[in-house]
VEXZA-463813 format. One line per field, with one value per residue (C-alpha): residue number from 1; x, y, z. Coordinates in steps of 0.2 Angstrom, whole numbers, plus 5000, padded with zeros to 4 digits. Example, Ala and Ser with C-alpha at 12.3 -4.5 7.8 and 13.67 -1.06 7.14 Angstrom:
num = [1_2]
east = [5062_5068]
north = [4978_4995]
up = [5039_5036]
This chain:
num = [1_2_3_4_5_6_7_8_9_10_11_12_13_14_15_16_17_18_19_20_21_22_23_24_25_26_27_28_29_30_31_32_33_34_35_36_37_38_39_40_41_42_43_44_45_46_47_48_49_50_51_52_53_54_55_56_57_58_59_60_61_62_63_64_65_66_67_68_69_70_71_72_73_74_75_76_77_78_79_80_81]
east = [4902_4905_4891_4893_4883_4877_4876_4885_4899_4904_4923_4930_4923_4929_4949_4953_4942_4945_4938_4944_4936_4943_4938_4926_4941_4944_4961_4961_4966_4979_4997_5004_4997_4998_4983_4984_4971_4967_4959_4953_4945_4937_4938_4926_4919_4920_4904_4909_4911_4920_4914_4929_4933_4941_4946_4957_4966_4973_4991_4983_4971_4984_4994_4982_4966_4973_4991_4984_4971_4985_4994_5008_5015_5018_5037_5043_5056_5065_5064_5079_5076]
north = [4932_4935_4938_4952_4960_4973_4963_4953_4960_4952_4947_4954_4970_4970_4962_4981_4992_5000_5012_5018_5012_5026_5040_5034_5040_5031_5023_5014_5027_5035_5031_5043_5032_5013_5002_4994_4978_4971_4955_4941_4927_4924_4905_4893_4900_4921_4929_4933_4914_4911_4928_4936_4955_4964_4982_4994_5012_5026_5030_5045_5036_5025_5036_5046_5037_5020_5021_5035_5022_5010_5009_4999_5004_4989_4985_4995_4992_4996_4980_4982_4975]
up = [4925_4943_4955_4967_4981_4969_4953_4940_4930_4914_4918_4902_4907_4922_4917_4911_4922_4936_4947_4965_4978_4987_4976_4962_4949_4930_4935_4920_4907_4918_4914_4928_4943_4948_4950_4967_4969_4987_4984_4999_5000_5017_5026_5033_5050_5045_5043_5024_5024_5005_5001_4989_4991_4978_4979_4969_4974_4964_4972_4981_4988_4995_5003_5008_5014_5018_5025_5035_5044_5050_5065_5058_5043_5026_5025_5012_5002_4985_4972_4960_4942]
């Protein structure tokens, strides 16, 4: 189980859900879209002191919510197999 500010989740459940964060889509079930997962664990001395945050985006939440908010795009580059 992990304890979260709005619960506990069994872990098994969890291991092969996900919902957006961005959206409040099923991302799970969808074959045409990549899960991404954000996840942070926050030091000694932060006000989220050893708080872990977890989030997860469908690819059109990505693009279009999250890459919108910054000022300095990621590096991007292509990963050959």
């Amino acid at each position: 189980m992990i304890k979260l500010h709005n619960g506990t989740v069994p872990v098994t459940h969890r291991a092969f859900t996900y919902v957006c964060n961005g959206c409040e889509k099923d991302i799970s079930s969808r074959t045409d879209q990549e899960v991404i997962t954000i996840v942070h664990t926050f030091g000694y001395g932060s006000p989220k002191d050893l708080e872990r945050h977890e989030l997860h985006l469908c690819e059109e939440c990505y693009d279009g919510k999250l890459l919108q908010l910054l000022k300095i795009q990621p590096n991007i580059r292509e990963v050959l197999a």
